[in-house]
C-alpha positions as CSV (number, residue, x, y, z in Angstrom):
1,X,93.8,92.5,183.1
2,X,92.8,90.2,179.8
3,X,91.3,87.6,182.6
4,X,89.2,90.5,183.7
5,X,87.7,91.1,180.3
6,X,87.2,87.7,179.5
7,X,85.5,87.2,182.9
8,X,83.2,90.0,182.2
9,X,82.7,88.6,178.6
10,X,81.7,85.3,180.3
11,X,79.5,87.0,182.9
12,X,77.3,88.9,179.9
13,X,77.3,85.8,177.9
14,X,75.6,83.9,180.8
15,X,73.4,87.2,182.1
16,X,72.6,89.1,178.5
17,X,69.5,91.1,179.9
18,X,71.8,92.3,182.8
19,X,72.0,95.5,182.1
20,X,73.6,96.4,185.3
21,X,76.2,94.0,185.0
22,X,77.4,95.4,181.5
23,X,77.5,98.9,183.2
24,X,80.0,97.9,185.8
25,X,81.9,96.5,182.9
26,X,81.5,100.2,181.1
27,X,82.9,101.1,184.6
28,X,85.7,98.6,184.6
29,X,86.7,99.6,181.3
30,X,86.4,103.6,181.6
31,X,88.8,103.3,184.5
32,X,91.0,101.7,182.2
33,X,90.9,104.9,179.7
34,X,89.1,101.8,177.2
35,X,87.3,103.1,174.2
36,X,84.5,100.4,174.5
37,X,83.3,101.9,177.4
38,X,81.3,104.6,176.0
39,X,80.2,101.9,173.4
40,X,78.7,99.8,175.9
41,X,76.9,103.1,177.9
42,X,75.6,103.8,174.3
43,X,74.3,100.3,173.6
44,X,72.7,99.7,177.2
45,X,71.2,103.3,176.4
46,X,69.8,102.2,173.3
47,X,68.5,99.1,174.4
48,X,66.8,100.3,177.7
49,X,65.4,103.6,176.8
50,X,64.6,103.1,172.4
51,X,64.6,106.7,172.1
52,X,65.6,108.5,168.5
53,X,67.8,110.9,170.6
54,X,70.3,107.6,171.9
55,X,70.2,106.2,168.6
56,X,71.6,109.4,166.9
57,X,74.1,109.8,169.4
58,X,75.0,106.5,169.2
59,X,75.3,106.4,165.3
60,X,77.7,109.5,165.6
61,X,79.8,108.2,168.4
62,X,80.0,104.6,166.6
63,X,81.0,107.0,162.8
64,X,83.3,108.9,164.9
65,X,85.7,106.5,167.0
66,X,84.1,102.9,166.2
67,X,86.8,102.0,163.9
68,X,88.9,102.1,166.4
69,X,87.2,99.0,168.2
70,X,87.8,95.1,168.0
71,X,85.2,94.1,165.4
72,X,84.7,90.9,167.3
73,X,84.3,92.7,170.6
74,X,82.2,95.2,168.7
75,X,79.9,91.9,167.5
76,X,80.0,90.2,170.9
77,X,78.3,92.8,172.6
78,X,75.6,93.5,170.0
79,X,75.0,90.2,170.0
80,X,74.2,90.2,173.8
81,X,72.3,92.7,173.1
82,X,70.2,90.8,170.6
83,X,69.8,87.8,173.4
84,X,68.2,89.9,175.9
């Protein structure tokens, strides 16, 4: 399961402005019962629609259970975010 992640790491570090890619890695992880994937709905959210509404919901989410994330993981995907 770790190869998985890191192969889906690799795949958004080569492909950052695929935002489809990243969702079928929010899928991968969801099925998983993974915290990040509602992070990474959230970020593609904010990144594809810029609207005040995903950007509150994502601040409350990120206050509510983002402590519970990998900071590195959590910095990755901003990050890929940022490249795109």
């Amino acid at each position: 399961m770790q190869s998985d992640d890191i192969a889906f790491r690799r795949a958004i570090l080569a492909s950052p402005a695929d935002t489809t890619l990243k969702l079928v890695y929010a899928d991968w992880l969801q099925e998983r019962d993974d915290l990040r994937a509602q992070f990474m709905r959230l970020q593609v959210e904010l990144h594809t629609t810029r609207t005040s509404a995903a950007a509150v919901e994502a601040a409350a989410w990120f206050l509510r259970v983002g402590g519970q994330l990998d900071t590195d993981w959590v910095a990755f995907i901003r990050k890929s975010f940022a490249r795109a």
